[in-house]
Backbone and ligand atoms as CSV (ligand in chain L), in Angstrom:
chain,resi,resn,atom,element,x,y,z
A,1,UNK,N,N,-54.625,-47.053,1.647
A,1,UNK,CA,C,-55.591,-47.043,2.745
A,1,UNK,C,C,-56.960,-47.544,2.299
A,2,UNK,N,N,-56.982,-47.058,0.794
A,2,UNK,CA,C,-58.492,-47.679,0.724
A,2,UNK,C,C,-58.642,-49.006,0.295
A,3,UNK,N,N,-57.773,-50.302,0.840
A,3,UNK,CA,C,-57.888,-51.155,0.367
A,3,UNK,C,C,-59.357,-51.638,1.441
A,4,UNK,N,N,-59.543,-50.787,2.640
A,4,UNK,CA,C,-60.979,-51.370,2.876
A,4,UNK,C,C,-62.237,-50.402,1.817
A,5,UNK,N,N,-63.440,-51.809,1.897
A,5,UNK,CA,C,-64.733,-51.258,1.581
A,5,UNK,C,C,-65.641,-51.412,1.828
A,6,UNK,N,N,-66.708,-51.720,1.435
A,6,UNK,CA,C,-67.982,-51.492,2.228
A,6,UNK,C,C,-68.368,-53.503,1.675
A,7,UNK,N,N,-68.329,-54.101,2.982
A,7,UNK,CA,C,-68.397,-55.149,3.091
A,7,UNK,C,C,-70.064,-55.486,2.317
A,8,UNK,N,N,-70.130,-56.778,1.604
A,8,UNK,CA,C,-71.754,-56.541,0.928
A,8,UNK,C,C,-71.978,-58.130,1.722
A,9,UNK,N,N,-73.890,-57.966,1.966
A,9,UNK,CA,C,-74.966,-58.730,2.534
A,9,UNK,C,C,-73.826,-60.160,2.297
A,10,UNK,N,N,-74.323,-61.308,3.666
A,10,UNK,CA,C,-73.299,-62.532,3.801
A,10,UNK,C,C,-71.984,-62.349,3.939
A,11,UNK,N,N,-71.211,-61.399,3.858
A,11,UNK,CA,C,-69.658,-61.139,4.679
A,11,UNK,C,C,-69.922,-61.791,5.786
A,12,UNK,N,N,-69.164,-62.480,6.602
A,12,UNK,CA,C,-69.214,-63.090,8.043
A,12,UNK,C,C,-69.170,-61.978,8.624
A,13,UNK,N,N,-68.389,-61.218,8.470
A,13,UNK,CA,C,-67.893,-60.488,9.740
A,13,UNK,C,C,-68.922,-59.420,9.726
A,14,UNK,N,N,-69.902,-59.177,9.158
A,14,UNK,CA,C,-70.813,-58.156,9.264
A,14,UNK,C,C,-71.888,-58.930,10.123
A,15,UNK,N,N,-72.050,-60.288,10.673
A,15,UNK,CA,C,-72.606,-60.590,11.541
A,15,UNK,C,C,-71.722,-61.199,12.944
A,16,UNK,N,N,-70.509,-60.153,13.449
A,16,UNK,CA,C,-69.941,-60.266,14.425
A,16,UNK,C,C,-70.330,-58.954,15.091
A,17,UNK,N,N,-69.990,-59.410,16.648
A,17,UNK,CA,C,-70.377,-57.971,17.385
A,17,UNK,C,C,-68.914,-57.146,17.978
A,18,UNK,N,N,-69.050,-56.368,17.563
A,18,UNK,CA,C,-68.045,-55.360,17.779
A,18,UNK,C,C,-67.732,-55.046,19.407
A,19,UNK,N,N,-66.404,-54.586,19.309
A,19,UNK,CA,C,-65.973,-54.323,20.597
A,19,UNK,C,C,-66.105,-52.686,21.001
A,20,UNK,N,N,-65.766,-51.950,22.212
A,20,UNK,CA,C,-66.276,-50.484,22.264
A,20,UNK,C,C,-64.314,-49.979,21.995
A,21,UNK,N,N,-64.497,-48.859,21.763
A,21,UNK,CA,C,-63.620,-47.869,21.456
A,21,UNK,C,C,-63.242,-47.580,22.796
A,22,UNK,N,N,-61.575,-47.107,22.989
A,22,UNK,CA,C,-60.897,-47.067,24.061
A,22,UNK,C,C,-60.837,-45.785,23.798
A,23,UNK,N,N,-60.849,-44.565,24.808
A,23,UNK,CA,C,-59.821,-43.300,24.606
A,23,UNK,C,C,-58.545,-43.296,23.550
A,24,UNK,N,N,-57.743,-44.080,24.255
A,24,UNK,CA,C,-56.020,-44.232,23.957
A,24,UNK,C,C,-56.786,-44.686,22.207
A,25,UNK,N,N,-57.286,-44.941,21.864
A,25,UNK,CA,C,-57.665,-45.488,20.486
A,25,UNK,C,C,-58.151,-44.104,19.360
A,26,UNK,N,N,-58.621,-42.840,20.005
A,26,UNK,CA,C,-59.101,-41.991,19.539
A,26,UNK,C,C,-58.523,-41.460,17.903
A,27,UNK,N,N,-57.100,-41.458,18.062
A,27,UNK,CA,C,-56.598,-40.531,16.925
A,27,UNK,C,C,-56.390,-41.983,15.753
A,28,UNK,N,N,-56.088,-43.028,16.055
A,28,UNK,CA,C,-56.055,-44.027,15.269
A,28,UNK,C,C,-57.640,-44.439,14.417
A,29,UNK,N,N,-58.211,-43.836,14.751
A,29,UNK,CA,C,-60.092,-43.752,14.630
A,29,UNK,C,C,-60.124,-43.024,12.708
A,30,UNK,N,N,-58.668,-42.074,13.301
A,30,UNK,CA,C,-58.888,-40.918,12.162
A,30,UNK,C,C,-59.169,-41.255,10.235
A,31,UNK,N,N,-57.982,-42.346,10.401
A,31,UNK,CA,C,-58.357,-43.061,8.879
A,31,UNK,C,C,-59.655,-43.901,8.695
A,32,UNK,N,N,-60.085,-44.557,9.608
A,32,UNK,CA,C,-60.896,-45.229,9.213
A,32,UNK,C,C,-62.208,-44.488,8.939
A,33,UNK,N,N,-62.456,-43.388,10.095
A,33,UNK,CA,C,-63.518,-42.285,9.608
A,33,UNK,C,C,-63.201,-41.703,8.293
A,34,UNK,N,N,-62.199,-41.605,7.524
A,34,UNK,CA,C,-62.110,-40.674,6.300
A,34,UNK,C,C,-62.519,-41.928,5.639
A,35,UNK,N,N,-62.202,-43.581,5.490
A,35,UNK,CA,C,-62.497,-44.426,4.638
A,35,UNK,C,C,-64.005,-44.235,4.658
A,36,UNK,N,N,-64.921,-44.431,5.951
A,36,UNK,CA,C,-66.240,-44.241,5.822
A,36,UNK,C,C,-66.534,-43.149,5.508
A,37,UNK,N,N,-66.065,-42.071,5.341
A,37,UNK,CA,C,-66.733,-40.765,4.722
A,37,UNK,C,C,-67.061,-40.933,3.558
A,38,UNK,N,N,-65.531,-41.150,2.856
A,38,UNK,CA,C,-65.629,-41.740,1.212
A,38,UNK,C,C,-66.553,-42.750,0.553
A,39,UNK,N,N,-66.920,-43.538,1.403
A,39,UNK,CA,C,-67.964,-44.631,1.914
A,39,UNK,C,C,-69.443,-44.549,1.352
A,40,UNK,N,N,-69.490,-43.314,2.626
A,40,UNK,CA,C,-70.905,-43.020,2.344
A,40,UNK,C,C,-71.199,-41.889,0.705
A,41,UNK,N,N,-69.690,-40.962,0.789
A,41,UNK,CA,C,-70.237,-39.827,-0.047
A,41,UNK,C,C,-70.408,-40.853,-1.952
A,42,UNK,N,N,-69.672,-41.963,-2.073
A,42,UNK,CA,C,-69.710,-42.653,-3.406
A,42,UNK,C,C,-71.223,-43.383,-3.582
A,43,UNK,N,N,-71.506,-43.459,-1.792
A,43,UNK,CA,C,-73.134,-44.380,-2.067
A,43,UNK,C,C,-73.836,-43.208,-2.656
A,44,UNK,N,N,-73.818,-42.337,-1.936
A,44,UNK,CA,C,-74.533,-40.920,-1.992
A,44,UNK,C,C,-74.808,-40.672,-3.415
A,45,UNK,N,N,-73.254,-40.246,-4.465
A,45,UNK,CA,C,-73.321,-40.060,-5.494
A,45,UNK,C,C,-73.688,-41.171,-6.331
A,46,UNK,N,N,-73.686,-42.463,-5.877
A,46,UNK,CA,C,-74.350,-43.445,-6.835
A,46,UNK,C,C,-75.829,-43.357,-6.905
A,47,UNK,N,N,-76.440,-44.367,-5.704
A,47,UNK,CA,C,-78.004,-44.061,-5.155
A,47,UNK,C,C,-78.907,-42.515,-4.236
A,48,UNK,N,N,-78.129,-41.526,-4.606
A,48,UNK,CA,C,-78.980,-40.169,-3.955
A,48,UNK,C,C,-79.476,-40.767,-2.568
A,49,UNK,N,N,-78.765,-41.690,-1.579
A,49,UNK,CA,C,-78.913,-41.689,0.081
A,49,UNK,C,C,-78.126,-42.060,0.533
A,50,UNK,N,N,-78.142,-42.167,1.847
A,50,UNK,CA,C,-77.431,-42.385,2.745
A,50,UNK,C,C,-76.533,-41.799,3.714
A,51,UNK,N,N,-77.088,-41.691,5.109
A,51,UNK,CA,C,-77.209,-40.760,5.844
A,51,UNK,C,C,-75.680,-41.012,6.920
A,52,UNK,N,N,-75.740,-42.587,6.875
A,52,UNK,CA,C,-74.883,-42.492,7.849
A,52,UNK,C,C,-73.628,-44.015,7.347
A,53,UNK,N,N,-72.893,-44.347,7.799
A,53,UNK,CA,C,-72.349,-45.641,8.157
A,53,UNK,C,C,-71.406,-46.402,9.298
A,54,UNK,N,N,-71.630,-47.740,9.527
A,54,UNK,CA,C,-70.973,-47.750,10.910
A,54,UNK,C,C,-69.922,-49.116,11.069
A,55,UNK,N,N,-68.650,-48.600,11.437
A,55,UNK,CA,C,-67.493,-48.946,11.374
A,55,UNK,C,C,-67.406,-50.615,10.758
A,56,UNK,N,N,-68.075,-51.072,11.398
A,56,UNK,CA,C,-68.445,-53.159,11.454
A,56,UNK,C,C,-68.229,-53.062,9.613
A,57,UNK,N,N,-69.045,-52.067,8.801
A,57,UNK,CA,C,-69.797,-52.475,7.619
A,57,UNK,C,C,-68.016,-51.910,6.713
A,58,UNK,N,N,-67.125,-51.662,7.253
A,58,UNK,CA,C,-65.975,-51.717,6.748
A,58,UNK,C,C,-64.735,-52.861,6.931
A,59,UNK,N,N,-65.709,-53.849,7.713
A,59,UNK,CA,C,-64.604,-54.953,8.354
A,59,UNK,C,C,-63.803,-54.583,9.556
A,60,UNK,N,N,-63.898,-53.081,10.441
A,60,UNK,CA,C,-63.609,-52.535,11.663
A,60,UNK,C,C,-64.620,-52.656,12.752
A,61,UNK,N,N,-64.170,-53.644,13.298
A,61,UNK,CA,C,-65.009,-54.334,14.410
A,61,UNK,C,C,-65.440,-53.450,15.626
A,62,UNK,N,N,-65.595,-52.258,15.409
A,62,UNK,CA,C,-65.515,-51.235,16.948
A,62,UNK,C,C,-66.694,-50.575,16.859
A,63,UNK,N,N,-67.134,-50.254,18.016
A,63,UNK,CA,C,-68.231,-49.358,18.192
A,63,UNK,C,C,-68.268,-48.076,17.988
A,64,UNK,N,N,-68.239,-47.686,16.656
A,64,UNK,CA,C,-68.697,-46.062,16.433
A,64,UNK,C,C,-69.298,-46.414,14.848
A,65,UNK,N,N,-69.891,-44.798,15.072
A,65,UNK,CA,C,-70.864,-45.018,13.760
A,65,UNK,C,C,-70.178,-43.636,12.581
A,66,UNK,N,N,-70.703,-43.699,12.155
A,66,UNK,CA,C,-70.180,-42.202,10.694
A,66,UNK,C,C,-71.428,-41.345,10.640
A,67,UNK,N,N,-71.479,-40.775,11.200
A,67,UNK,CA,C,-72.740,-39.731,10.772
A,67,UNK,C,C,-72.980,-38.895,9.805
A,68,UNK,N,N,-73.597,-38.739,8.951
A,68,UNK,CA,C,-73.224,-36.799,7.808
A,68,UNK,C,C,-74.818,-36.917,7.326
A,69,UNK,N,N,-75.271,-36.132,8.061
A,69,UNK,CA,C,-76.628,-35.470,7.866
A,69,UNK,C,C,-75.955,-33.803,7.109
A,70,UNK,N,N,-75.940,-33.067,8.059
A,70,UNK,CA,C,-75.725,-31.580,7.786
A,70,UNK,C,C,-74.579,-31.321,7.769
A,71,UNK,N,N,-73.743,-32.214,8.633
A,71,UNK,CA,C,-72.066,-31.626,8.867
A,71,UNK,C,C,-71.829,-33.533,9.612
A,72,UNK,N,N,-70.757,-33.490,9.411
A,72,UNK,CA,C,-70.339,-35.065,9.941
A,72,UNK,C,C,-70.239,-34.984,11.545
A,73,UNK,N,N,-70.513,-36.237,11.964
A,73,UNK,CA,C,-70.181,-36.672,13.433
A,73,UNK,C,C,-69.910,-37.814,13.887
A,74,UNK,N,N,-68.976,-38.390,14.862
A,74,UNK,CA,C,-68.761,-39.382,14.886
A,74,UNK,C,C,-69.932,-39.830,16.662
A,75,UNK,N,N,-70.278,-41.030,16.253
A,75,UNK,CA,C,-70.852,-41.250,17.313
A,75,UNK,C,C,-70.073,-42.449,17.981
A,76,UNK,N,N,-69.175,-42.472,18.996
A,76,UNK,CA,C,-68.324,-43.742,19.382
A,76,UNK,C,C,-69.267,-44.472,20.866
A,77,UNK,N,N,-69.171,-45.597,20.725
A,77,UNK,CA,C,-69.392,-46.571,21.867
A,77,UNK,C,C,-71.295,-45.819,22.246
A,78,UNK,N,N,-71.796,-45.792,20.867
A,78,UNK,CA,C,-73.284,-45.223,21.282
A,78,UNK,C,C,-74.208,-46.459,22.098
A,79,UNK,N,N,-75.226,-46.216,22.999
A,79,UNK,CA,C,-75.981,-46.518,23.993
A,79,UNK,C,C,-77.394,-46.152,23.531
A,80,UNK,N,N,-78.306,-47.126,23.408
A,80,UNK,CA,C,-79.631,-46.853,23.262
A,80,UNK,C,C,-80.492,-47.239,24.203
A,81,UNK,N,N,-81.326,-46.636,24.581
A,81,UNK,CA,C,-82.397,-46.600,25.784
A,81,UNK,C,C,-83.848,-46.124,25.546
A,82,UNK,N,N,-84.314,-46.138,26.447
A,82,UNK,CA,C,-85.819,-45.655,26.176
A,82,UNK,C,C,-86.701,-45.551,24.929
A,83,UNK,N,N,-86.472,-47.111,24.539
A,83,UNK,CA,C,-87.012,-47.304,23.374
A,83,UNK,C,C,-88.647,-47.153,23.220
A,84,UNK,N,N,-89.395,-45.878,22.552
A,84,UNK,CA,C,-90.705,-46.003,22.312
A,84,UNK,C,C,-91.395,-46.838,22.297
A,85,UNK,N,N,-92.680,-46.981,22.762
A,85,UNK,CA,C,-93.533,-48.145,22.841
A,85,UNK,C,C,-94.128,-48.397,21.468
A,86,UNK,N,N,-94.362,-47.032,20.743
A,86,UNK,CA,C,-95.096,-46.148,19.365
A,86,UNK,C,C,-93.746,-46.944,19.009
A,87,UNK,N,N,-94.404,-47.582,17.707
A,87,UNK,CA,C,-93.397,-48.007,16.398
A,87,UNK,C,C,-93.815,-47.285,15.153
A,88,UNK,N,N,-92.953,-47.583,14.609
A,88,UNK,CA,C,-93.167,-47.518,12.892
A,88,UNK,C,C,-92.418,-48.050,12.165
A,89,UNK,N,N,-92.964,-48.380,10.967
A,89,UNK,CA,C,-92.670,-49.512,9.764
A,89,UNK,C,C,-92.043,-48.776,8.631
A,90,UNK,N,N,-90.742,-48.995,8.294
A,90,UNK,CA,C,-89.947,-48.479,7.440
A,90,UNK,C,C,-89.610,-49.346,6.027
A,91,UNK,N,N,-89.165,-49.046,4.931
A,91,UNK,CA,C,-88.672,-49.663,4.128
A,91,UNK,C,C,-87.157,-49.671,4.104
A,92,UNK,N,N,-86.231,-50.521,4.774
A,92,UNK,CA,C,-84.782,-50.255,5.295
A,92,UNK,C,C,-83.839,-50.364,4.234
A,93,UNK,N,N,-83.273,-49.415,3.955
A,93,UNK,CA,C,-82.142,-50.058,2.662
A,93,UNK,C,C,-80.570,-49.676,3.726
A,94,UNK,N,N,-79.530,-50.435,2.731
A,94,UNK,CA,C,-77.996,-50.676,3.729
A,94,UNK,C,C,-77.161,-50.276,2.786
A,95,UNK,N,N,-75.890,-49.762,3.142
A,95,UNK,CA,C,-74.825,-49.966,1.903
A,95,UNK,C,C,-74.334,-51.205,1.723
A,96,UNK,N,N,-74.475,-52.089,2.737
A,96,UNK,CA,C,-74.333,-53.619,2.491
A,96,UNK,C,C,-75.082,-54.138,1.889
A,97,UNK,N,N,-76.083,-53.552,0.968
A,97,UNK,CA,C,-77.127,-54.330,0.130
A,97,UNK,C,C,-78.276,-53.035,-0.463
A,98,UNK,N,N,-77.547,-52.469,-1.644
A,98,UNK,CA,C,-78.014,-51.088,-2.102
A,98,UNK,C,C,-79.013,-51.358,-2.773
A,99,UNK,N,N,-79.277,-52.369,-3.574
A,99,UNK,CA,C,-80.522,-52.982,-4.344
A,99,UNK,C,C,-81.892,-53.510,-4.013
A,100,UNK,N,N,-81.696,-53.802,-2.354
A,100,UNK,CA,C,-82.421,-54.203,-1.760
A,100,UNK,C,C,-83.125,-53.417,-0.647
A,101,UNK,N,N,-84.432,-53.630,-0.419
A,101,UNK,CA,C,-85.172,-53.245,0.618
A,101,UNK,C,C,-86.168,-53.998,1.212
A,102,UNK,N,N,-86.126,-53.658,3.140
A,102,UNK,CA,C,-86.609,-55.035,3.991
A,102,UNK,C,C,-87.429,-53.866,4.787
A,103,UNK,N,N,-88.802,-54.701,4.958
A,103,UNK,CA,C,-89.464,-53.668,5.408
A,103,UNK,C,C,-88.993,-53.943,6.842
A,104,UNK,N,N,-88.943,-53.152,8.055
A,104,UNK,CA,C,-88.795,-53.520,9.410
A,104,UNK,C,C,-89.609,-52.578,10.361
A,105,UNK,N,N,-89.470,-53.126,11.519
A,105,UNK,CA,C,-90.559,-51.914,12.499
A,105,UNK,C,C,-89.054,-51.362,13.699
A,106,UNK,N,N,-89.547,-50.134,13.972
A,106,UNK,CA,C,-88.700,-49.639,14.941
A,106,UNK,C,C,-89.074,-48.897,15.234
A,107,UNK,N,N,-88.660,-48.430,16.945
A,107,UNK,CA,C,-89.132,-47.255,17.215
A,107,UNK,C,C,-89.288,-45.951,17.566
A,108,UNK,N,N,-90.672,-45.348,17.402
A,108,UNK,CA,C,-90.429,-43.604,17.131
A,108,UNK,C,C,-89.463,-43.317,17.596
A,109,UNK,N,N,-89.292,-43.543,19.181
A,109,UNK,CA,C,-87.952,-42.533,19.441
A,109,UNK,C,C,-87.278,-43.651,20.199
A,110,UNK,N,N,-86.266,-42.966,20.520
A,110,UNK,CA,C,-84.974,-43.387,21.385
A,110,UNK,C,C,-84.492,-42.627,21.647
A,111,UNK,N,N,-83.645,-42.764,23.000
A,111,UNK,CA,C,-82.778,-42.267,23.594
A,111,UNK,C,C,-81.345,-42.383,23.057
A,112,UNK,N,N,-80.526,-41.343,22.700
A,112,UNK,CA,C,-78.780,-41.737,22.342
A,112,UNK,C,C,-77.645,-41.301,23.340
A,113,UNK,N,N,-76.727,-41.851,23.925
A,113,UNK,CA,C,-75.817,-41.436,24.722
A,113,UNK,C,C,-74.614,-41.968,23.753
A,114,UNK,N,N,-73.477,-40.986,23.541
A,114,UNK,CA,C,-72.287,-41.452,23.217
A,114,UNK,C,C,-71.522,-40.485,23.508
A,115,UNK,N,N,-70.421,-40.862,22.726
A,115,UNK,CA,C,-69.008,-40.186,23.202
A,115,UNK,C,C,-68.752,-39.516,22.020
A,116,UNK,N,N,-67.920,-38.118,21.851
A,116,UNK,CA,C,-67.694,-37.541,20.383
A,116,UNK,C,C,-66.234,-37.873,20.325
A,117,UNK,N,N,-65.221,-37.147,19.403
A,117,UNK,CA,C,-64.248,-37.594,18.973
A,117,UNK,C,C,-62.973,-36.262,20.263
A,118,UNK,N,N,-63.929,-35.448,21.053
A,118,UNK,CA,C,-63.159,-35.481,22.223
A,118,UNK,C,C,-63.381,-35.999,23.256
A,119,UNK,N,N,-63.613,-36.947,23.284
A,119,UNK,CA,C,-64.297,-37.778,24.521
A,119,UNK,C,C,-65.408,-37.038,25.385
A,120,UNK,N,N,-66.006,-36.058,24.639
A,120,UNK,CA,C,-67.443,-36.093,25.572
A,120,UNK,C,C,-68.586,-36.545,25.391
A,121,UNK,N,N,-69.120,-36.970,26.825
A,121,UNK,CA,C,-70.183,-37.495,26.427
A,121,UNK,C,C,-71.420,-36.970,25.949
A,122,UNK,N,N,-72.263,-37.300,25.221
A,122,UNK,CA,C,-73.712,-36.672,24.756
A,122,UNK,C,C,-74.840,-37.521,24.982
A,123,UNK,N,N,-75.886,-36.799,24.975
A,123,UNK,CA,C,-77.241,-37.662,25.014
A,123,UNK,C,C,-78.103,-36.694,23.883
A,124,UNK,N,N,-78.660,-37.538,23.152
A,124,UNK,CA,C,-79.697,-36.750,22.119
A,124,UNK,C,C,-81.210,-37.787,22.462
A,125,UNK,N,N,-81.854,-37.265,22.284
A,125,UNK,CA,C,-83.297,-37.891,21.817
A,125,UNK,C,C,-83.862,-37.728,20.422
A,126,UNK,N,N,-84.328,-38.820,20.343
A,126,UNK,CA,C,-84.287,-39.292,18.215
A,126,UNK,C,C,-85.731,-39.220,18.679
A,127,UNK,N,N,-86.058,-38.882,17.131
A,127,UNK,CA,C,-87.540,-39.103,16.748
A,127,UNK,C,C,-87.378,-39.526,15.235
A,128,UNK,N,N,-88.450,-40.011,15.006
A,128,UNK,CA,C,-88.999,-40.481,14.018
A,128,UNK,C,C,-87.831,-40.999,12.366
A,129,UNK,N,N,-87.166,-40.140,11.704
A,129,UNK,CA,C,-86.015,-40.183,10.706
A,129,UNK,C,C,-84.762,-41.099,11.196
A,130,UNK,N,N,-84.530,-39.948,11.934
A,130,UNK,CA,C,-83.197,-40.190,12.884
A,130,UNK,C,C,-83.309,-41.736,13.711
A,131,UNK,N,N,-84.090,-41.623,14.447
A,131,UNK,CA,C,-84.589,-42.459,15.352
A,131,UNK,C,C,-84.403,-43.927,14.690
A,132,UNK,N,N,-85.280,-43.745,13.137
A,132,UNK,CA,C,-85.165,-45.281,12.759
A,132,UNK,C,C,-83.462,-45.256,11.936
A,133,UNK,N,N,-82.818,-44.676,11.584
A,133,UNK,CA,C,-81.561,-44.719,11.363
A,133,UNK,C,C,-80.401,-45.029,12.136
A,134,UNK,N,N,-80.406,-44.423,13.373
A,134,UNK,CA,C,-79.666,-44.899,14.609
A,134,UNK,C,C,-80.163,-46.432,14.516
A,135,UNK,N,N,-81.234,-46.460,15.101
A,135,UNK,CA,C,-81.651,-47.821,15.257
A,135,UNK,C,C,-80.791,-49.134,14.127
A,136,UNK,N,N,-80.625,-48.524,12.841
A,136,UNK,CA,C,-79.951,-49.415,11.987
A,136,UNK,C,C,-78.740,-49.753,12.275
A,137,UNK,N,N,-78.126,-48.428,12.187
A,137,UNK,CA,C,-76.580,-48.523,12.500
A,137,UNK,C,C,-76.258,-48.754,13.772
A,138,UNK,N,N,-76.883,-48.742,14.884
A,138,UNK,CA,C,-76.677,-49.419,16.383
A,138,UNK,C,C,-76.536,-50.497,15.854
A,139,UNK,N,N,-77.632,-51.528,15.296
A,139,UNK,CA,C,-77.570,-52.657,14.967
A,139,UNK,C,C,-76.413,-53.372,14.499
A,140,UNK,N,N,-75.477,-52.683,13.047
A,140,UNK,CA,C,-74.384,-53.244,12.843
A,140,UNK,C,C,-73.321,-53.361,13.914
A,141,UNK,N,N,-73.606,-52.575,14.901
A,141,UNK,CA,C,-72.631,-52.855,15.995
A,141,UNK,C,C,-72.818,-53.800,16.651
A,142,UNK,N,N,-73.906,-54.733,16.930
A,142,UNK,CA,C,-74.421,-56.117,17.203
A,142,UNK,C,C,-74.194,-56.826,16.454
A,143,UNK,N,N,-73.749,-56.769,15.041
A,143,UNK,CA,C,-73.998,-58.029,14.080
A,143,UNK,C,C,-75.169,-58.248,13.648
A,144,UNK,N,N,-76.129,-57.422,13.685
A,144,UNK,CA,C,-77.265,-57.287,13.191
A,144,UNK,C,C,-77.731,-56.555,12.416
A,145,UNK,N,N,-78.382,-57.081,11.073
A,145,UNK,CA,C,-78.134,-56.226,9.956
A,145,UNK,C,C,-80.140,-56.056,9.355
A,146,UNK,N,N,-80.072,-55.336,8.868
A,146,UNK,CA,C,-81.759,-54.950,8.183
A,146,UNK,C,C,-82.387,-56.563,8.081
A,147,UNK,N,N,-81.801,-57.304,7.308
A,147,UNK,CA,C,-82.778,-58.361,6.677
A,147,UNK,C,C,-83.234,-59.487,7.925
A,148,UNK,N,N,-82.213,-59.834,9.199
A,148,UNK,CA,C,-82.372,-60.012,10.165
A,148,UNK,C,C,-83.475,-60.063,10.734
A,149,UNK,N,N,-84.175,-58.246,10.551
A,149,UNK,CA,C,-85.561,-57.793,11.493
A,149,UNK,C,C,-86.386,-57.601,10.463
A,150,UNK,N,N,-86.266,-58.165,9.352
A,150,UNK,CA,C,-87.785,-58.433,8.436
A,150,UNK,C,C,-88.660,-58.464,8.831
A,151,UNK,N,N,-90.132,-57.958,9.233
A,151,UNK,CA,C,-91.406,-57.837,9.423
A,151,UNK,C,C,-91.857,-59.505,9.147
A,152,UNK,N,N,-91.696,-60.405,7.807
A,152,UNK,CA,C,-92.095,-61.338,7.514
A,152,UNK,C,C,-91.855,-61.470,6.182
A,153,UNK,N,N,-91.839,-62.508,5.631
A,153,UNK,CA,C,-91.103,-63.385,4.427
A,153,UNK,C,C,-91.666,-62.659,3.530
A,154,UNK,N,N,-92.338,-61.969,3.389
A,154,UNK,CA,C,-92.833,-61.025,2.314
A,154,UNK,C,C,-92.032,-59.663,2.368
A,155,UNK,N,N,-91.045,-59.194,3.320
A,155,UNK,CA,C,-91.279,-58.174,3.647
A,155,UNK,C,C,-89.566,-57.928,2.741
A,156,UNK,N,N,-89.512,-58.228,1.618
A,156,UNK,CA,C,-88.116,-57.887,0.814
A,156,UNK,C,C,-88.674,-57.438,-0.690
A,157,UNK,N,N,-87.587,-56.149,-0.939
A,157,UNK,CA,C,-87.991,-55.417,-2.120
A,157,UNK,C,C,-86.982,-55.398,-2.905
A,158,UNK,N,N,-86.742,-55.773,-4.115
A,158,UNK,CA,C,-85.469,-55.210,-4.946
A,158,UNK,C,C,-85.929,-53.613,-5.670
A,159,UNK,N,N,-84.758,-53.131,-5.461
A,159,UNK,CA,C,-85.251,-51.776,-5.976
A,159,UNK,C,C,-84.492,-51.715,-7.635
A,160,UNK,N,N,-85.576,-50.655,-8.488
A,160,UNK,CA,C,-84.597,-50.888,-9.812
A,160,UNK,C,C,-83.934,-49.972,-9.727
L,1,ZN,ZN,ZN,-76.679,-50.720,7.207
């Protein structure tokens, strides 16, 4: 199963846009969430971060994300709205590119609507952490990845 992994910066397919998650698709969801668990917990134990990851950045073209802040969650076919007018400027790092950091702007809050892994729906409101994290991983579900929304040609860091 784990012949997938965490696709790195220039993969094509990490700049394709994903399709949404069906019901009837739910329990088939199940491996690929344990591949991204493993995913995130090896970034974790390598570089001490990483909060979340989202399906695209495994070569699984579908709309849900991997969550594990405090306890894991899956966020499927998430919806962003009411994007803050108030920004802020982050230093963005990816598991598609662990060495690197792009500064980007996003904002304070947002609105989240999705679906959990029993098909209900939720709405949260993000602030500030959260807020610019969703914002990332929404993105891979577009094909849109950190270096993309660079601030400006200055705005790339290698980290040691
Ligand atoms: Zn990312």
């Amino acid at each position: 199963m784990s012949f997938k992994k965490i696709l790195k910066l220039g993969d094509p397919r990490l700049y394709k846009v994903s399709v949404a998650v069906e019901p009837s698709e739910l329990e088939s969801l199940e491996t690929d969430i344990e591949i991204l668990h493993e995913a995130l917990m090896k970034f974790r134990a390598l570089y001490g971060a990483g909060r979340a990851v989202a399906a695209p950045q495994i070569g699984v073209l579908k709309r849900f994300i991997y969550l594990n802040i405090n306890k894991p969650i899956v966020l499927i076919n998430p919806v962003l709205s009411e994007f803050s007018e108030k920004k802020i400027i982050v230093w963005d790092d990816c598991l598609c590119f662990p060495n690197l950091l792009v500064r980007v702007e996003r904002s304070k809050k947002v609105k989240l609507s999705f679906w959990d892994m029993n098909w209900k729906e939720k709405t949260w409101m993000l602030e500030g952490d959260l807020s610019e994290l969703i914002q990332h991983e929404y993105d891979h579900l577009d094909g849109i990845l950190a270096t993309m929304r660079a601030i400006d040609d200055r705005s790339f860091k290698i980290k040691i």
